[in-house]
N, C-alpha and C positions, 0 to 999 in steps of 0.2 A: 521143427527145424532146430537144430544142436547150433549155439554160438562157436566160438571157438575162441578154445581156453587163451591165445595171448589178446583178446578183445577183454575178456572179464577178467582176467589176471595178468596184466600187463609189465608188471615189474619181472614175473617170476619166467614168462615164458620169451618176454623178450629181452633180457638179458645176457641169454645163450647163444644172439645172434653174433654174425662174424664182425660187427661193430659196439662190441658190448665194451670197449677199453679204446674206443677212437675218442682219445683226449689229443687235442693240437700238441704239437711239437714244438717247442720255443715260445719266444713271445708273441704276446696276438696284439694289436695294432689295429685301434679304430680309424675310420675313415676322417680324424681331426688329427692324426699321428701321437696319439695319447697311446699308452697301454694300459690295456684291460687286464686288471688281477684276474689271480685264478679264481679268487673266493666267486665272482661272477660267474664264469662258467660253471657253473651246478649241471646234472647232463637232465634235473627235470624243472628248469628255469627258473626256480626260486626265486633267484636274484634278481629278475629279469628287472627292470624299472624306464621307463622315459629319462632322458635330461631332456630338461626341457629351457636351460639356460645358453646350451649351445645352439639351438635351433630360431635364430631370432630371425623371420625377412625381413621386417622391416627394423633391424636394429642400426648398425651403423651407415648411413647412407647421407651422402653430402648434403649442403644446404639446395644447392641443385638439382641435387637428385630429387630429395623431396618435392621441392617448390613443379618438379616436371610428375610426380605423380600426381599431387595437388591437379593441376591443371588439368588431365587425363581425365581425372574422377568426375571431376568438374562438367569438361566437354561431354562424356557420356553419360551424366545425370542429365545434362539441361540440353545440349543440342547434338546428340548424337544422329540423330535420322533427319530424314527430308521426307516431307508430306507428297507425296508423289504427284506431279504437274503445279506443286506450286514450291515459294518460296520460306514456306511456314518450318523450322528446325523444331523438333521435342526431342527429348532426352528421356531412359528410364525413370526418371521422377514423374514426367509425365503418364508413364505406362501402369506403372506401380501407385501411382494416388489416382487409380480407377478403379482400385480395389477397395470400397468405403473405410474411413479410419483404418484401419491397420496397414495401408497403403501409404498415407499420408504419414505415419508414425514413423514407420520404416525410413523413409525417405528423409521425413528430419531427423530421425537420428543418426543417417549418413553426412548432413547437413553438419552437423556437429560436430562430428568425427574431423571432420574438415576444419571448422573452429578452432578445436583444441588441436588439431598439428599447427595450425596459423600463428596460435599460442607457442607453441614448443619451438616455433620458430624465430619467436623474439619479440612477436606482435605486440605492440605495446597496448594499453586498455581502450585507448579510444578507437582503433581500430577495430580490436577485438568487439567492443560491445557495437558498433554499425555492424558488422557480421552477422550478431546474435541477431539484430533488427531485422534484418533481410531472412535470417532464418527462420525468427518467428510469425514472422507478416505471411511470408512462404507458407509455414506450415499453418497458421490459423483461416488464412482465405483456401488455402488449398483442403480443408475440412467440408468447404461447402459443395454440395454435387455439382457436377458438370460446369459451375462459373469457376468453381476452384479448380480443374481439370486446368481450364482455359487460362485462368488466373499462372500455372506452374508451367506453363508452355511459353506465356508471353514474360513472364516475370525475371527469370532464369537466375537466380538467389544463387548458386552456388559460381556460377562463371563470374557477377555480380565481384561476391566476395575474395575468389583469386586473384580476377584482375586488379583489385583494391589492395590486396597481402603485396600485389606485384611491384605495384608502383611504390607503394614502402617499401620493399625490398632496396628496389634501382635508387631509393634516397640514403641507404645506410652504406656506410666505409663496409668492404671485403673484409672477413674475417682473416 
């Protein structure tokens, strides 16, 4: 079986098609209302590159806004689910550190993630460092098999630590 010549000669046979000089017409206009030089359009992408300084989700977002993802992350680490016929809450922390150590790893270092926005938030150190407490107790009992399982279900380190950011929050003057 014969290829065919614009597969292994790509420039020279597809060239001659009926879009071989479809270059845009006026200016082009990214989706942030900036314009895109021409040097950019190259027709075999050359130029192509990511920004990646304009793609931020979590860049500018109130002090609100955060403190309600904060809480979110929090509720569905530690008390997302109900144990069915009773009143026992787990959260993926507890799903996720039943996975030996690398369960438990993960999970604190979601735990943290949480810390350092607490931080970005204004937290001052003595708060901060009770966080870290709660995070490490978390993560070192929760290393142990199945009492640690039980230890991440009953403990709940990361609700713990929001509602803690919270109440210093409601003490500080409005920005």
């Amino acid at each position: 079986m014969r290829m065919p010549d614009d597969i292994i000669t790509p420039n020279r046979a597809r060239s001659q098609g009926p879009f071989r000089d479809a270059r845009p017409q006026g200016k082009i206009i990214d989706q942030d209302g900036r314009e895109i030089p021409e040097a950019a359009l190259h027709p075999q992408f050359e130029a192509f590159r990511f920004d990646f300084d304009s793609a931020k989700p979590f860049g500018k977002l109130s002090r609100e806004q955060r403190l309600a993802r904060l809480e979110v992350i929090a509720k569905l680490l530690d008390v997302a689910f109900i144990v069915p016929g009773t009143k026992i809450r787990y959260g993926i922390d507890g799903l996720i550190g039943l996975i030996p150590v690398v369960g438990d790893i993960i999970t604190t270092a979601i735990s943290l993630w949480l810390v350092r926005e607490a931080r970005a938030l204004g937290a001052p150190w003595h708060i901060t460092a009770r966080m870290l407490a709660n995070v490490a107790l978390d993560g070192a009992v929760g290393m142990v098999p199945l009492a640690g399982d039980a230890f991440d279900v009953m403990f709940r380190a990361n609700v713990r630590n929001v509602r803690m950011l919270k109440r210093w929050l409601d003490k500080q003057p409005p920005l």
